[in-house]
C-alpha positions as CSV (number, residue, x, y, z in Angstrom):
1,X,0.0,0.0,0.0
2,X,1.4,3.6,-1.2
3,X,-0.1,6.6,1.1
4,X,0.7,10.2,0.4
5,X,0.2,13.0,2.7
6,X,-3.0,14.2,0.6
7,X,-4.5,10.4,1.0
8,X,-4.6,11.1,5.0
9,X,-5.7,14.7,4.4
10,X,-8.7,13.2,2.2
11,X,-9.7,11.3,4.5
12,X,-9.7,13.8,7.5
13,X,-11.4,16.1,5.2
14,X,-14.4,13.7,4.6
15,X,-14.7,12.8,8.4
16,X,-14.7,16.1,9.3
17,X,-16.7,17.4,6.0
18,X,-19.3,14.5,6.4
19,X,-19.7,14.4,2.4
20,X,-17.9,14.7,-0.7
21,X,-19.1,17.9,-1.6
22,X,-17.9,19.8,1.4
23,X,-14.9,18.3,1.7
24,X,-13.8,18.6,-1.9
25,X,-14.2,22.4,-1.2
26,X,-12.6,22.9,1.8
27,X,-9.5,20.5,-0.2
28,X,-9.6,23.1,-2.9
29,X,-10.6,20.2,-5.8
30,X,-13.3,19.0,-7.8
31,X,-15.6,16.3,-6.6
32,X,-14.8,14.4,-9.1
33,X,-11.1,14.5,-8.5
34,X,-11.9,13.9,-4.6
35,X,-14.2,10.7,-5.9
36,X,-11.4,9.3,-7.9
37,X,-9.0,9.8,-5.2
38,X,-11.0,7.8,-3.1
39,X,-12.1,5.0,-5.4
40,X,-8.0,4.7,-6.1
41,X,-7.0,4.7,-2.3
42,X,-9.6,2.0,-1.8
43,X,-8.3,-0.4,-4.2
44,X,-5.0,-0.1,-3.2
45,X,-6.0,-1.1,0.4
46,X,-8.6,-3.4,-1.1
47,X,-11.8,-2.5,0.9
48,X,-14.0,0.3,1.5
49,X,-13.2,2.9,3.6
50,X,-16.3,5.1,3.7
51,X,-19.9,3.6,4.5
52,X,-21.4,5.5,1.4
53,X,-25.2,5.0,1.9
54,X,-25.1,6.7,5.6
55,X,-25.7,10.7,5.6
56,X,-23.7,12.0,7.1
57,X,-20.4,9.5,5.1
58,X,-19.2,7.7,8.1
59,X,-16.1,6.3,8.1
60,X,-15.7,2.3,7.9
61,X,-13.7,0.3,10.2
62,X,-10.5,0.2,7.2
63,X,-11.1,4.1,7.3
64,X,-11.2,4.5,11.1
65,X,-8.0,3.2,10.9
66,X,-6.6,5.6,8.2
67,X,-8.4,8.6,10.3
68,X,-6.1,7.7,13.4
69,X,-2.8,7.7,11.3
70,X,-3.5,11.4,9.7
71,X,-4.5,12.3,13.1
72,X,-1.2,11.2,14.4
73,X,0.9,12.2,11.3
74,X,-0.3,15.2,9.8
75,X,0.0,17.7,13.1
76,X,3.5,16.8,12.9
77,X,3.6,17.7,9.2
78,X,2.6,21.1,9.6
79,X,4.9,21.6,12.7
80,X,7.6,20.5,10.5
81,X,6.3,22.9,7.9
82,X,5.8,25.8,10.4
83,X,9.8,24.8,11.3
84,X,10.7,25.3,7.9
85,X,8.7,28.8,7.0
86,X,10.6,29.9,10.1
87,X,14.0,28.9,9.3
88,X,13.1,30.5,5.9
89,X,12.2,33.6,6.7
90,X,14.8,33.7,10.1
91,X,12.6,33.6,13.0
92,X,13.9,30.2,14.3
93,X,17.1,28.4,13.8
94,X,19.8,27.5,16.3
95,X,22.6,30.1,17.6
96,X,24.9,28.1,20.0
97,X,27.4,30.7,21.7
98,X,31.3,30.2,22.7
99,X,33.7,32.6,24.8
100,X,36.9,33.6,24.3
101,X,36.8,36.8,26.9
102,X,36.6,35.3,30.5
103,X,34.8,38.4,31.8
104,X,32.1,38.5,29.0
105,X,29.8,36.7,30.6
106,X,28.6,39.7,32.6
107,X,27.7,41.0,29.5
108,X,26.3,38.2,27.3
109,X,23.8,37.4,30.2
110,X,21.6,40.7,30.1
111,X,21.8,40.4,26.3
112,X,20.5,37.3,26.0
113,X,17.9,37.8,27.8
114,X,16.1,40.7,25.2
115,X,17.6,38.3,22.4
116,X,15.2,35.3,24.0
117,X,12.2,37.7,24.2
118,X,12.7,39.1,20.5
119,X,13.4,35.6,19.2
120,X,12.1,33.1,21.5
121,X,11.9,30.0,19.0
122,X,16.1,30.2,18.1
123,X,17.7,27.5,20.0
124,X,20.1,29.9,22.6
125,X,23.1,27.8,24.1
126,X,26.3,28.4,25.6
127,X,29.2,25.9,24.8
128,X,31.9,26.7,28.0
129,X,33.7,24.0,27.4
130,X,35.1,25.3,23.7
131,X,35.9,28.6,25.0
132,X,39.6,28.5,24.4
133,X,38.9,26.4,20.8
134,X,36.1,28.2,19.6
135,X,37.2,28.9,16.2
136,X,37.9,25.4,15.3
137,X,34.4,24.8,16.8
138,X,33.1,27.2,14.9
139,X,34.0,25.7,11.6
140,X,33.0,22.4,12.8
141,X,29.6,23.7,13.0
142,X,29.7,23.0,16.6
143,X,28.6,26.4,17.8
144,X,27.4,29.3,15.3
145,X,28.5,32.6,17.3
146,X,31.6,33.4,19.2
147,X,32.4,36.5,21.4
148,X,36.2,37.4,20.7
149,X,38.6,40.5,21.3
150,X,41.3,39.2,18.8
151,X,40.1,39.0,15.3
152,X,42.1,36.7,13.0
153,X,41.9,35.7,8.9
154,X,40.1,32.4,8.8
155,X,38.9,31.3,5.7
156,X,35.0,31.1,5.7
157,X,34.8,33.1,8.8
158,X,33.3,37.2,9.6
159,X,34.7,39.1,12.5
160,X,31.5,41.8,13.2
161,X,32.8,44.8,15.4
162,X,30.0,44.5,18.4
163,X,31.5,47.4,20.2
164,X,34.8,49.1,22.1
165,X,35.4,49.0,25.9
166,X,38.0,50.6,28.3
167,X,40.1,48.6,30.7
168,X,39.9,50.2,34.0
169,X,42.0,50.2,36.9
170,X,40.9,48.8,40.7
171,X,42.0,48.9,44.2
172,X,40.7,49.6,47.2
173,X,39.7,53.0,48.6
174,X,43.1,54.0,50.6
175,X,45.4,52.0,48.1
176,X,48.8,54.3,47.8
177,X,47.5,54.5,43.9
178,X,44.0,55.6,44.7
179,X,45.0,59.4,44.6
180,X,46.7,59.1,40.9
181,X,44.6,60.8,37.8
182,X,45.5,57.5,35.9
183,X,47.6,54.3,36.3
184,X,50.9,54.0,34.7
185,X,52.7,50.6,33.4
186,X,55.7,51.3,36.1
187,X,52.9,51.7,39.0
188,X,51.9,47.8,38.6
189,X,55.8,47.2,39.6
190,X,54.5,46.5,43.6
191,X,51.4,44.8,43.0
192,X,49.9,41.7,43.1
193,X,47.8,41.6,40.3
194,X,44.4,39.6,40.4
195,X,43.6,38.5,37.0
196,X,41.2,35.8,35.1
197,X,43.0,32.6,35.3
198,X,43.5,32.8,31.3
199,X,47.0,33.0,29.3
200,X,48.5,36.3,29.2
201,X,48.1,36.3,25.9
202,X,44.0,36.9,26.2
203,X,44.2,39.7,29.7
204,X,44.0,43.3,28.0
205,X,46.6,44.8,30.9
206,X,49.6,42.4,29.3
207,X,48.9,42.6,25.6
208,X,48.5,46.5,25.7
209,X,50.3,47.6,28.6
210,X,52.6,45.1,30.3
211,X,54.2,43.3,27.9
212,X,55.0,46.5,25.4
213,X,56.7,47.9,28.6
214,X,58.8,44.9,29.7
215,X,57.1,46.1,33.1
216,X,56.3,42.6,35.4
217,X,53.9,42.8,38.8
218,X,55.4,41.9,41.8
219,X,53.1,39.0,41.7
220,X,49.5,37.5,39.8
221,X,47.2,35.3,41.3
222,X,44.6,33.9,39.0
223,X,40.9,34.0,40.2
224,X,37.6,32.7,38.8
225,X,34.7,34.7,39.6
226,X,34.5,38.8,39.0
227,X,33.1,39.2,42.5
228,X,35.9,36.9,44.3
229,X,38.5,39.3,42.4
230,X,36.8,42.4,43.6
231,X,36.4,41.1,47.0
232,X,40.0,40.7,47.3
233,X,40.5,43.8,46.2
234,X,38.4,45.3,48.2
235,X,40.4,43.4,51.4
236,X,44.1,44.9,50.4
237,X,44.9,41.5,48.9
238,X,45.7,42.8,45.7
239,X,44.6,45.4,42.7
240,X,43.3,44.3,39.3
241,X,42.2,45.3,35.6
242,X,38.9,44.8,34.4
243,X,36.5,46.2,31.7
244,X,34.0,48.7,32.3
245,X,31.0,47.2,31.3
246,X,32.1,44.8,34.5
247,X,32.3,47.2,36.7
248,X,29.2,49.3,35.5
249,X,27.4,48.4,39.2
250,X,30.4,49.0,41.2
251,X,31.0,52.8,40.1
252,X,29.5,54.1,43.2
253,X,31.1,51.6,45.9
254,X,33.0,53.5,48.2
255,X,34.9,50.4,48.7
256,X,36.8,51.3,45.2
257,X,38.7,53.6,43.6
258,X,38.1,52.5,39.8
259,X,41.1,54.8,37.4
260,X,41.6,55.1,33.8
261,X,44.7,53.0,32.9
262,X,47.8,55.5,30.6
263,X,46.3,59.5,30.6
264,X,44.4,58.9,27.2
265,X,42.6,55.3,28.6
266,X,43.0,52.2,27.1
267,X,40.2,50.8,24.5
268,X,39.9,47.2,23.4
269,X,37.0,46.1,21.0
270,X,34.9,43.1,21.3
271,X,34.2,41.7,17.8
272,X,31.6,38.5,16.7
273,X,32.6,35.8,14.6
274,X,30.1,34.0,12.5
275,X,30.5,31.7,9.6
276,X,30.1,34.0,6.4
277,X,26.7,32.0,4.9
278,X,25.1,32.9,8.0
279,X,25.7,36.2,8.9
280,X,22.9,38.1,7.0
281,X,20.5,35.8,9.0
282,X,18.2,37.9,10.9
283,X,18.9,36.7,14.4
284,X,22.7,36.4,13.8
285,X,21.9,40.3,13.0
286,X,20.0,41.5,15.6
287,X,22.5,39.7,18.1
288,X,25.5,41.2,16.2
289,X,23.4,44.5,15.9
290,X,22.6,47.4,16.8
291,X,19.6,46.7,19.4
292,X,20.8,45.0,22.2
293,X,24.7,46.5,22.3
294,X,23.9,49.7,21.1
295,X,21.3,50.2,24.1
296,X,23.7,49.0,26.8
297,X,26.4,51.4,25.6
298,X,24.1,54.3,25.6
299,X,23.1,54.2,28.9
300,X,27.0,54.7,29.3
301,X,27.3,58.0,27.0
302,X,24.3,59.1,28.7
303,X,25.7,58.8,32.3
304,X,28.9,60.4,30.6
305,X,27.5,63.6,28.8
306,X,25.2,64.2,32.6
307,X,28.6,64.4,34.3
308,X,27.7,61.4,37.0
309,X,30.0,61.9,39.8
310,X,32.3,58.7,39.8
311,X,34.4,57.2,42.8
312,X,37.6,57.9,43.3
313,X,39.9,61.0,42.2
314,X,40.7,61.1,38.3
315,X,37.9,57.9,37.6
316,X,36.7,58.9,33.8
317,X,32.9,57.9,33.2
318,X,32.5,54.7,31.1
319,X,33.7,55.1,27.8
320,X,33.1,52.6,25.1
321,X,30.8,53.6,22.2
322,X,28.6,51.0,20.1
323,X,30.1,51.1,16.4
């Protein structure tokens, strides 16, 4: 026996119809053509399906049968097809996320959380695990979307500008530094430095300060979580470097002084890296876009052009812009 999807929608369609007539209009066919449909479906499983002489049709036991197989198949058939007219058109799809800056997670998580209200049928996921292989991974087609400071030339791959953010200097209220305008490479020299247990080669302080000075801390000590970092901090046990989206909340604590790091600040910019045949899809977009970034970073410039008050002598306002 050879079904087709428009066999099980005949047969719904007379069941619910109750007669040819009705049901070849709501199929959008002749009668005639519904009639032969039917006469050919019943020969090929070789006994009737519809009791014809009862008004309404009624369905016989063969067609019963039938009725419970479209009713199990076909919903599936048009959630499939709904899948597919949203994958077409970009309002569903999959966008599985990797990390290559330790500290973006304070970030990521308040912009996913517009992304899922904007586009709540795009399968959101974040991949930890690949966060220091995520461009391999992203070939692989293991995730679709990674969040990384150092853009390189891969073949089949886009680096998006998202947006630029300062570095900023912390240590506790009292700290010997806290009275400076701005922090200097030579004035890490008697620190301990807490840092994001990462390589050098990924912490903003030694690729564009440290490292170009030949200037070493009088000690590191890798920590894990922003607020263990700043906790320490805030107990003498050591200053650190983070950006200034990070420290956004912390601005006002008068456990902090927070200071631009050189007299001109540092900047660093966070870029996206897609896969090039998916970047002009519209959640890729809106995540790379202008929506969700741009509006964090404006609260920022706004806060900067009201002349906020900021802790600690010399602290400059936030002052990344969206691109």
């Amino acid at each position: 026996m050879y079904l087709e999807f428009r066999h099980l929608r005949t047969i719904r369609a007379i069941h619910e119809a109750g007669g040819l007539a009705r049901a070849a209009d709501m199929l959008h066919i002749t009668q005639s053509a519904l009639s032969h449909q039917v006469k050919g479906l019943e020969e090929q499983v070789g006994m009737e399906l519809f009791l014809r002489r009862s008004k309404p049709m009624k369905l016989s036991p063969a067609g019963q049968k039938l009725l419970r197989l479209a009713e199990t198949i076909l919903p599936e058939v048009a959630r499939v097809e709904e899948e597919f007219r949203n994958m077409q058109s970009g309002r569903s799809g999959r966008m599985h996320i990797a990390i290559e800056c330790h500290a973006c997670f304070d970030w990521l998580f308040p912009v996913l959380d517009g992304f899922r209200a904007v586009w709540p049928d795009v399968d959101v996921d974040i991949r930890m695990r690949l966060a220091f292989d995520a461009m391999e991974a992203l070939r692989r087609e293991e995730v679709d979307f990674v969040i990384s400071s150092d853009p390189v030339s891969i073949p089949g791959v886009t680096f998006t500008p998202l947006f630029d953010y300062e570095p900023k200097f912390v240590c506790p209220r009292g700290h010997r530094l806290a009275e400076n305008d701005w922090i200097e490479a030579e004035d890490f020299a008697e620190e301990i430095l807490l840092h994001y247990p990462v390589e050098r080669a990924k912490l903003d302080i030694f690729t564009q300060l440290l490292t170009p000075a030949k200037v070493e801390p009088r000690g590191t000590r890798p920590v894990e979580l922003t607020e263990v970092i700043l906790m320490l901090v805030a107990a003498g046990r050591g200053v650190t470097v983070l950006p200034d989206w990070v420290l956004g909340k912390y601005r006002d604590n008068p456990d902090y002084v927070i200071l631009p790091i050189t007299e001109g600040g540092l900047t660093k910019r966070m870029h996206a890296a897609t896969r090039d045949e998916e970047v002009a899809k519209p959640y890729i977009a809106h995540m790379m876009g202008r929506a969700p970034l741009r509006g964090k970073r404006q609260g920022a410039l706004a806060r900067e052009k009201a002349g906020r008050p900021c802790a600690g002598k010399g602290r400059a306002p936030l002052r990344g812009k969206p691109l």
